[in-house]
C-alpha positions in Angstrom: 10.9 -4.7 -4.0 13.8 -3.4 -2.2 12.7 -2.8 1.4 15.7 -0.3 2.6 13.3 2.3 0.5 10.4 1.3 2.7 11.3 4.1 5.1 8.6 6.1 6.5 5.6 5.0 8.8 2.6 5.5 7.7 -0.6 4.2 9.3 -3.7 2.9 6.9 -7.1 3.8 7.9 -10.7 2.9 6.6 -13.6 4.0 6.8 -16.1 3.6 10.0 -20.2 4.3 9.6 -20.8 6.9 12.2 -23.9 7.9 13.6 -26.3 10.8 11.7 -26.3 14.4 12.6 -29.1 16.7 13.1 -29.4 16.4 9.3 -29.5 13.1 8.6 -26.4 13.2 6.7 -24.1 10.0 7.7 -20.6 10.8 9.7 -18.0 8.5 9.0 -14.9 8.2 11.0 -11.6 6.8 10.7 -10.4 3.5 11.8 -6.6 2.4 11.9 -6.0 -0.9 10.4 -2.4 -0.9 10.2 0.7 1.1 10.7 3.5 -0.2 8.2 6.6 0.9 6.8 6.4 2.2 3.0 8.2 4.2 0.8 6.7 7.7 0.3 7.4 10.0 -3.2 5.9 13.4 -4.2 5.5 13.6 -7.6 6.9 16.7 -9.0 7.7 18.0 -12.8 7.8 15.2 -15.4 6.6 12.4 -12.6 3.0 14.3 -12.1 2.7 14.2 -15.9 3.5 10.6 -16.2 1.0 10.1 -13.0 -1.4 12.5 -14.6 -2.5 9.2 -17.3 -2.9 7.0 -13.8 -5.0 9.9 -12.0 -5.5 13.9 -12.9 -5.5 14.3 -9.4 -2.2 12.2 -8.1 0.5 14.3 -6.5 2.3 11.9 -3.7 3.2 7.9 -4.6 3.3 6.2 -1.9 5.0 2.3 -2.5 4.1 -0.7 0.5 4.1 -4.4 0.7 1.5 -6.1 -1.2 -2.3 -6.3 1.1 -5.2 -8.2 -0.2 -7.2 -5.9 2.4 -6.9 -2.4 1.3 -9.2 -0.7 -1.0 -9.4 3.2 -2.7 -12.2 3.7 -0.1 -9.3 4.3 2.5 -6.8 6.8 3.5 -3.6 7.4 5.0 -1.8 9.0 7.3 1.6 10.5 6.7 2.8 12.2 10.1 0.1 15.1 10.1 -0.8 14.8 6.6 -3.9 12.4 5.1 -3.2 11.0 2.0 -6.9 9.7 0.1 -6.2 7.3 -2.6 -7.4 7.9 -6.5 -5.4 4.6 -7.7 -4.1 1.3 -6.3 -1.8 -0.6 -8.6 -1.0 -3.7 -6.9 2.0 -6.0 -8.4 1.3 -9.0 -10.6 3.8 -10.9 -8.2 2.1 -9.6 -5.1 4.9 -8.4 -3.9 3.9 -4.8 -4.0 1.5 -1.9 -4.1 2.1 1.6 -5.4 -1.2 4.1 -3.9 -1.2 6.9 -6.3 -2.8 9.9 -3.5 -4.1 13.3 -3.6 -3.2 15.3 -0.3 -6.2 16.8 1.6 -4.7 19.7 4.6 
């Protein structure tokens, strides 16, 4: 991994049981776990058809350091903009992790 691409903070956040509304229904909220540096790619062209066989829905890439701790159940944040996680492809060597997203605004 060359880490002079690992440009851009982002900050990794999972998932938090909240409390129940007047439904019933379950409201999560967001916890931080980390803020890291990572390299961060929007797939455009003949990229989203190559990401299309990882994930229909991929449309940003977005490359870190290798974490035994993350999952697809978490998202993150990208300035003002919540990336939500459809594949994790984590290195043989450990050395890596590329988070294939879909953007929610």
């Amino acid at each position: 991994m060359r880490t002079g691409r690992l440009r851009h903070r982002v900050t990794i956040q999972q998932p938090k049981a909240g409390s129940a509304n007047e439904y019933g229904e379950i409201i999560n909220t967001w916890t931080t776990l980390d803020t890291i540096w990572a390299d961060v790619f929007e797939l455009y062209g003949s990229e989203a058809v190559a990401a299309a066989q990882v994930s229909p829905e991929a449309s940003v890439r977005v490359t870190t350091r290798y974490r035994a701790d993350v999952s697809e159940d978490m998202r993150i944040k990208w300035g003002e903009r919540y990336l939500y996680p459809v594949a994790l492809i984590k290195d043989v060597r450990k050395t890596s992790i590329a988070w294939f997203c879909r953007e929610e605004r």
